[in-house]
Residue, then its C-alpha position, 0 to 999 in steps of 0.5 A: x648340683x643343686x635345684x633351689x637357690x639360698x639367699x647368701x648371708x649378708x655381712x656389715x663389711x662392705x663389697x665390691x659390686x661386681x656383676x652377674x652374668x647369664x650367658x645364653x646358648x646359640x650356637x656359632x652365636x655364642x661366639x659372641x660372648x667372648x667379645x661382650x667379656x673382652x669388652x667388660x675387661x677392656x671397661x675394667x668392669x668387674x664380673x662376679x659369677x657367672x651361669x651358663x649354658x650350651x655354648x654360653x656354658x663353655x664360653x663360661x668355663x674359659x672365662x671363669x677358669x682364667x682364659x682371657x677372651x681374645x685367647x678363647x677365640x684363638x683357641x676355638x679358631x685353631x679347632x677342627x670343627x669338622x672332627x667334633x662333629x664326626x657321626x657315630x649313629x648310635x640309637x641316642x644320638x648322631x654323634x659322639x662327644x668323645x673329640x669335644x670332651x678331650x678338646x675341653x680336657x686338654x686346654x681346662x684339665x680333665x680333673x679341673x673341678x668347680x672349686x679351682x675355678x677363679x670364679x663361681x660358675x652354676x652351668x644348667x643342663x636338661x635331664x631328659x627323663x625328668x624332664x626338669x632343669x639341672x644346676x651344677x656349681x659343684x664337683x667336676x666340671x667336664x661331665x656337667x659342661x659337656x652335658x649343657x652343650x649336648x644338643x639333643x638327638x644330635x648328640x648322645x646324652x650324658x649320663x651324669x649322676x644317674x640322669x640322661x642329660x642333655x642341652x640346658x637351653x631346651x628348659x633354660x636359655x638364659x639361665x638367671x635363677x643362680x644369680x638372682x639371689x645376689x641381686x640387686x647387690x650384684x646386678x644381673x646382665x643377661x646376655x643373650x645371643x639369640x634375638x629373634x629375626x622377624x625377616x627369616x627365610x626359610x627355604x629349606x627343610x634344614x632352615x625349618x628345623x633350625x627355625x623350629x628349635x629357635x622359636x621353642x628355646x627363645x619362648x623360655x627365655x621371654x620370662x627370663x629377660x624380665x629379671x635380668x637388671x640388663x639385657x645384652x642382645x646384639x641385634x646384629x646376630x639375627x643374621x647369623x645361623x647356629x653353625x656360622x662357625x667359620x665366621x667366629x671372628x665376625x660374632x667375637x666383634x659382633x659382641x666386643x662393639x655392642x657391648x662398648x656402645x653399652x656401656x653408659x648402662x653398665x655403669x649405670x648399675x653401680x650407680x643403683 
């Protein structure tokens, strides 16, 4: 874990450039990371590390332990979603992450640490008490990776480390500062699942909350989007609402299409 960010030691010998991606949460949107990182495989683009948060942070994990996209998405169709929202109404938390924890468990290991993973992760998430953003890129990977994704009040917090940890978006949607001191050696893209819709009705109490949560998050990410080198923001996805789950193959598209029809500027950074 680690709040401040080091400059890494230069060397003589020349690198590789690779990118650095910031892969925001969203949702059933976050779905769409998946086909913006097919999509990079399929341009042969190479990712250097990534950061990630909320449903950004367990696209990550995947990507960064070595799941192909297209196999993450398979993986993710095959779960029952009803089950990893089964209520417990405890005083902290509708419910229980027992079912996700032992979801994530079986397809990354329950003793999979960041070290074992084929790239370099940082997840974020939100200590309640603090009130302050958290970065882990160290140790186990579950507790932090459950802790990013623990949407708050829906959710019991995670106590990790002897802090009451919750979704990393409520502070940090888009969580470019573990990547920023890399740059511009290693682009920054952030890639961001939550564009804005201007149009929005708003009907019911539940789309109130829901818009509510959307506008508070998207605030910190306005700053953010500035210090990225690109942007990936699917506008399509403004149609889609947070737990569009079932539509998981339409947001995967979504993300793979947009990204190919970037893909003059993605090259465009290794030209820099």
């Amino acid at each position: 874990m680690k709040a401040d960010f080091e400059q890494p030691e230069t060397s003589n010998k020349k690198q590789e450039t690779t990118l650095s991606l910031a892969l925001s949460g969203g949702g059933a949107r976050g779905i769409a990371h998946l086909g913006v990182l097919a999509a990079l495989d399929e341009l042969e683009i190479p990712v250097g590390r990534l950061s990630g948060v909320s449903s950004g942070a367990i696209a990550a994990a995947f990507y960064a332990a070595g799941f192909p996209p297209r196999e993450i998405l398979r993986l993710f169709l095959a779960t029952n979603v009803v089950r990893l929202t089964r209520p417990v109404f405890s005083r902290l938390g509708l419910l229980g992450l027992e079912a996700v924890e032992q979801l994530l468990a079986r397809h990354l290991g329950s003793h999979l640490t960041f070290a074992d993973l084929r790239l370099p992760l940082t997840l974020v998430a939100t200590d309640l008490v603090a009130g302050e953003s958290v970065y882990f890129d160290s140790g186990p990977l579950l507790p932090p990776l459950l802790a990013s994704s623990a949407v708050p009040i829906l959710y019991r917090a995670v106590e990790y480390q002897g802090r009451q940890l919750v979704d990393g978006g409520l502070l940090n949607n888009l969580p470019v500062e573990p990547l920023l001191p890399f740059a511009p050696a290693a682009p920054v893209v952030g890639v961001h699942c939550n564009p804005r819709n201007r149009e929005a009705r708003i009907p019911t109490l539940r789309r109130l909350i829901e818009r509510t949560l959307h506008l508070a998050i998207s605030a910190n990410t306005t700053p953010r989007k500035a210090q990225c080198q690109l942007l990936l923001e699917p506008p399509e996805l403004q149609q889609y609402r947070p737990l569009s789950y079932k539509r998981g193959p339409e947001l995967f598209e979504i993300g793979y299409r947009y990204t190919l029809q970037q893909a003059p500027a993605l090259f465009a950074l290794f030209n820099e």
